[in-house]
C-alpha positions as CSV (number, residue, x, y, z in Angstrom):
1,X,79.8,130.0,107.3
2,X,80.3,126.5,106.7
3,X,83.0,124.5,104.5
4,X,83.0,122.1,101.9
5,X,84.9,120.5,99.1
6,X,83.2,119.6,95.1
7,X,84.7,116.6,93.9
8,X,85.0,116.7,89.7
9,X,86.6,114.9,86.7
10,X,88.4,118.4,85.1
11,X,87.7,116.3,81.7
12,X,83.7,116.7,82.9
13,X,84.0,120.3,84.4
14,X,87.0,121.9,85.2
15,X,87.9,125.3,87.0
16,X,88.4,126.8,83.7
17,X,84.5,125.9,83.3
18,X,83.6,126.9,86.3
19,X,85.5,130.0,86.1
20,X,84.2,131.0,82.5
21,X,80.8,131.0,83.9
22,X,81.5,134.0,86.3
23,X,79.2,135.4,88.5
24,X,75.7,133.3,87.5
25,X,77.9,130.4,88.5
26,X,76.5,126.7,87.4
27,X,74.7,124.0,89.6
28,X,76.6,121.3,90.8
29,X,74.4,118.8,89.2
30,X,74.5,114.8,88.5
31,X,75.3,113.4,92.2
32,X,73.7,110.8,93.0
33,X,74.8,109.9,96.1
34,X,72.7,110.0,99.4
35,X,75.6,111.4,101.7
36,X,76.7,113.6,99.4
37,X,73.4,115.0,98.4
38,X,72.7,115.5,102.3
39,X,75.7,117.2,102.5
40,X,74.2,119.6,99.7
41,X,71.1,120.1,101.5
42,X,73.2,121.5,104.8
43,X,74.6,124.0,102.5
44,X,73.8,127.8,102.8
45,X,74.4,130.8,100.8
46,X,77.8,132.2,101.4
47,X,79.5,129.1,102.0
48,X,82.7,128.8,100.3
49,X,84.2,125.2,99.3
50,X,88.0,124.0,97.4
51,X,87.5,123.2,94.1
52,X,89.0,119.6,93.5
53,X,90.2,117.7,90.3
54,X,89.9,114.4,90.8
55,X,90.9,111.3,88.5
56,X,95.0,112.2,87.5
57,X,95.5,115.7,89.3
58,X,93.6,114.9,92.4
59,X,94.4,118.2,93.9
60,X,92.8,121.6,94.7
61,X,92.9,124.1,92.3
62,X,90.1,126.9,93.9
63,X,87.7,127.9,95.9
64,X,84.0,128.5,95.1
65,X,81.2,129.9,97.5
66,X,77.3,128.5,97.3
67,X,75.1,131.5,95.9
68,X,71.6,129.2,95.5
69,X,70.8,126.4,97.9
70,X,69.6,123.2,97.4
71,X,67.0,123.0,94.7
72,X,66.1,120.4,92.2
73,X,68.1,118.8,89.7
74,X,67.2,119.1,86.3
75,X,69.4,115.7,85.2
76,X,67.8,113.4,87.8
77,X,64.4,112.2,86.0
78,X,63.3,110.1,89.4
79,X,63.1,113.5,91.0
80,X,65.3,111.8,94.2
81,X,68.1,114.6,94.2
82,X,68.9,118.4,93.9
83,X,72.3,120.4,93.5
84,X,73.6,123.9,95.0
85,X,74.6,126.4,92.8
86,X,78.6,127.5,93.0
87,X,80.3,130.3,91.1
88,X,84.2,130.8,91.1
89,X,85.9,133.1,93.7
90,X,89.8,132.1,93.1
91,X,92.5,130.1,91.9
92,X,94.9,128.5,94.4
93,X,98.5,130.3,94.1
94,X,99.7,126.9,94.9
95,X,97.3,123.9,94.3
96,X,97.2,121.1,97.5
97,X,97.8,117.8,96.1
98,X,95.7,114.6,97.6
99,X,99.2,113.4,98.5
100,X,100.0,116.6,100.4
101,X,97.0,116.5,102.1
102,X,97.8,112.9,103.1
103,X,101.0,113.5,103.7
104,X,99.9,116.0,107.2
105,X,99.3,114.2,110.2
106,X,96.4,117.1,110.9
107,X,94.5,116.2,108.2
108,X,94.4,112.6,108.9
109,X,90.4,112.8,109.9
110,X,89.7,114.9,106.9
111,X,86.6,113.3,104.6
112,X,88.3,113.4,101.3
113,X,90.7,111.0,102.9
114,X,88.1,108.6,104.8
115,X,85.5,108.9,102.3
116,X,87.6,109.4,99.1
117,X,84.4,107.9,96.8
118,X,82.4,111.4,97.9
119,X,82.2,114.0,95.4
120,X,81.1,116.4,98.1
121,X,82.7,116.2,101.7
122,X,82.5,118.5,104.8
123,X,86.0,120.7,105.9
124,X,85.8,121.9,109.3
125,X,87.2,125.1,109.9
126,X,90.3,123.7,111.1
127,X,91.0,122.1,108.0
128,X,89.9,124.8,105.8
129,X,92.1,127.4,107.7
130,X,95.3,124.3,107.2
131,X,94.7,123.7,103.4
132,X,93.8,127.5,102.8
133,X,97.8,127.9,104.0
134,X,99.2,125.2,102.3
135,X,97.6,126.1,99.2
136,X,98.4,130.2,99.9
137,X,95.7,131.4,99.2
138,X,95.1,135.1,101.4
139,X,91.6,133.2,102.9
């Protein structure tokens, strides 16, 4: 199982969204970035990823898993780039602000930090097992 972390405005799609639309889930459409949509591609079933509100929370609020791989996206006309399918797993008992995450020498490496313009990174294990704690969430 791999790790990830979606990127979105919570005024766009927020975990209350994502949660209402239980177990179908809802594609993670409209990126249109080439490192980002790669790092969609690498994405299998069962993966699980923190669900992050950007813009004025900028912190973690859940965690998702991937139940449909990459497949076309229905909002890109030129046809370039495809989405995953996520549905909701959890809530965070304690959401891990940008700042916190900043704030841990550990997580200094971590893509949301060195690529903060991504709206879908990579989490190694390490880091998912770090945050997972900090944000108490059982995982």
């Amino acid at each position: 199982m791999a790790y990830w972390l979606f990127k979105t405005e919570p005024g766009t799609w927020s975990w209350d969204h994502q949660v209402a639309k239980g177990d179908v889930g809802e594609g993670w459409d409209g990126v249109r970035n080439y490192q980002a949509s790669n790092n969609m591609k690498a994405m299998k079933i069962g993966d699980r990823g923190f669900f992050y509100h950007s813009v004025n929370e900028k912190q973690i609020v859940g965690i998702v898993e991937v139940i449909e791989e990459y497949h076309p996206d229905p909002t890109d006309k030129s046809g370039r780039f495809g989405m995953v399918t996520v549905k909701a797993l959890k809530p965070v008992k304690k959401p891990v602000t940008l700042a916190d995450i900043k704030a841990d020498p550990q997580l200094e490496s971590f893509a949301l930090v060195r690529q903060s313009r991504l709206s879908v990174v990579p989490v190694t294990d390490a880091q998912w097992a770090l945050i997972c704690g900090m944000a108490e969430t059982g995982v």
